[in-house]
N, C-alpha and C positions, 0 to 999 in steps of 0.2 A: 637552218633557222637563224634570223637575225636576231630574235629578243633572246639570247646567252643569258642575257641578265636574272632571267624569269624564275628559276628556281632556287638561286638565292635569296630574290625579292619574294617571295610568299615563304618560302621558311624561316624568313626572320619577322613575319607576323606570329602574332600570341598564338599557343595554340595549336600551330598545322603541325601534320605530318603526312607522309606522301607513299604511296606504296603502287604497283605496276599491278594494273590487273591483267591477267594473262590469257584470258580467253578476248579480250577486246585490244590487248596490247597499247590500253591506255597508261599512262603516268598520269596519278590522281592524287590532287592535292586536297585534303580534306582539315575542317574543324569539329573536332569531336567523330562522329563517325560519320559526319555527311561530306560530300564531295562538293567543291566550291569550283574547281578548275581542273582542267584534264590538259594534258597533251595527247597527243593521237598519233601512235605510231606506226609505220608500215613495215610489211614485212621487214625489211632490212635496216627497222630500229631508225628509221628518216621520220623528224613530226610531218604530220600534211593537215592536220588543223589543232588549234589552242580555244577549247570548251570554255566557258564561262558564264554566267548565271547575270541576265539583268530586267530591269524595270520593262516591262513588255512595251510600256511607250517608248521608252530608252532606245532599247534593243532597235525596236522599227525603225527611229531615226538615225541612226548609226547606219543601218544598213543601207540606207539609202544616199549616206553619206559616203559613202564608201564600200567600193565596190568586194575588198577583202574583207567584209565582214557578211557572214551568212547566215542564215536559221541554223541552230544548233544541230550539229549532225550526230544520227545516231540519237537526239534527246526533244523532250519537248520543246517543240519552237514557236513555242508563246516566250517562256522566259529564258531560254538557254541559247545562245550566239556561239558559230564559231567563227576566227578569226586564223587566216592564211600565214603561216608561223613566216613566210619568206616573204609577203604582201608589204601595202604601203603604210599601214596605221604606224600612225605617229609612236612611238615608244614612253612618253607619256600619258598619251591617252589612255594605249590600252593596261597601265600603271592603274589608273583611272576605273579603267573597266575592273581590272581584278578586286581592286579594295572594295568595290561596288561589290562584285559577286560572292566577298567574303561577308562584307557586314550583311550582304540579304541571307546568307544561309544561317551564321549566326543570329541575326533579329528572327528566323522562324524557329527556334529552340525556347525552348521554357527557360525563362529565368535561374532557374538551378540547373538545367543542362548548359547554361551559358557558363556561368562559373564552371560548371567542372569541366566543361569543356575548354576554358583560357587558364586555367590551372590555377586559378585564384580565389581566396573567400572575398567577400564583399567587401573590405577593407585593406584588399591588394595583399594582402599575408598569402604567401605561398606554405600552408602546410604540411605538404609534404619534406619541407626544410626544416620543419620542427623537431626536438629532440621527442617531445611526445606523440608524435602522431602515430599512430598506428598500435598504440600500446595504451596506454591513458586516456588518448584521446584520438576519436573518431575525424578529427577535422569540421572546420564549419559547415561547407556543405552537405557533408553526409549526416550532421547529429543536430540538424535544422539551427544551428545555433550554438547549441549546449555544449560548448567545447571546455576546456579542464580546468582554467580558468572562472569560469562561468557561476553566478550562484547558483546553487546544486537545483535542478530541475529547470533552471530556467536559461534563457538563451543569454549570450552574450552585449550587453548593451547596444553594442554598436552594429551587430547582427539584426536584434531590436528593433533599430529606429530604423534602419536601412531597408530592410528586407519587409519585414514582418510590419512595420507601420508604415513607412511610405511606398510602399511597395517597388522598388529600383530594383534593379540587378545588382547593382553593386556604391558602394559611397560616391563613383563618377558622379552618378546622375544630381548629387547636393550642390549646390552653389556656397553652399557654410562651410567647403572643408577645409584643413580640416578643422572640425568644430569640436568644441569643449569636451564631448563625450569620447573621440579620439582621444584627446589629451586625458581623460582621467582612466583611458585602460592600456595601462604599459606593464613592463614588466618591471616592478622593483629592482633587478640586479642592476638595470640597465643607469647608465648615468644621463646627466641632461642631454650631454651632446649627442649621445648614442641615441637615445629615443628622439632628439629631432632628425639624426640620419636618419632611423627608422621610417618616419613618419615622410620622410622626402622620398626614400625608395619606393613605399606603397602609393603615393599619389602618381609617382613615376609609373609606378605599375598599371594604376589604373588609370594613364592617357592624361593626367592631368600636372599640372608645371606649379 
């Protein structure tokens, strides 16, 4: 197999983990508990095609672009290609292809399975880092909001305006951020400099600079 690179590059996206299924002797790369890319192994643990998921117009033109790329084997071949792991496709391209096949299995999840799926509340806070999670508090996505913080019955502001009124997946989707309502839910202890590190890791988090 030439693309070595491959299982590095999808497990340093948000989110994957990868586990061998043993009656297909596929390596499956997955987000949340859907499968985005496979490798396909034979007997003697050699890939002999690289699964991936795309735009069914996509897919078609690729294939006829290029002789190593095939109807998905083993999968629906509307939307699932595979790709000749020792073939000609460019190493960028099929770079290309994978992002594609991640962001379409993630864009088919529910909004709350996306987060919990990328391990993130809608404001890039990984709660499971938090001293109270699991104790106090249920975390954002699991408590719609209402996390410990929160005025008591009600969700979190920024959960609020995100989620709940503009309907996003996550603060990514604002062009305001971050916006005023960010700035006024921090944590007391923290100092100025520390809540704008804060606030620079979670825009990091969520894809944005």
């Amino acid at each position: 197999m030439r693309y070595l690179w491959m299982d590095d590059y999808l497990l340093e996206k948000r989110g994957v983990t990868k586990d061998l299924q043993p009656v297909w002797n596929w390596i499956r790369y997955k987000i949340g508990e859907k499968m985005f890319a496979a490798i396909c192994l034979d007997s003697d643990g050699k890939p002999y095609y690289i699964n991936l998921k795309l735009r069914p117009e996509e897919g078609d033109f690729l294939r006829h672009q290029y002789p190593d790329i095939l109807p998905g084997y083993y999968s629906d071949k509307v939307h699932w290609n595979s790709v000749r792991p020792d073939g000609q496709v460019p190493d960028e391209l099929l770079k290309e292809m994978l992002d594609e096949s991640y962001a379409l299995v993630l864009g088919s999840m529910s909004k709350k399975q996306q987060r919990a799926a990328l391990g993130i509340s809608c404001c890039g806070t990984e709660c499971k880092t938090c001293p109270f999670y699991g104790g106090q508090c249920a975390g954002c996505n699991e408590s719609g909001g209402k996390v410990f913080h929160a005025p008591a019955g009600k969700a979190c502001p920024i959960y609020a305006c995100s989620v709940q009124k503009r309907r996003y997946v996550s603060c990514a989707g604002c062009s305001a951020l971050p916006c005023e309502i960010w700035k006024s839910v921090r944590d007391p202890a923290m100092s100025e400099q520390q809540f704008e590190a804060s606030i620079h890791e979670r825009m990091k988090k969520l894809g944005r600079k």
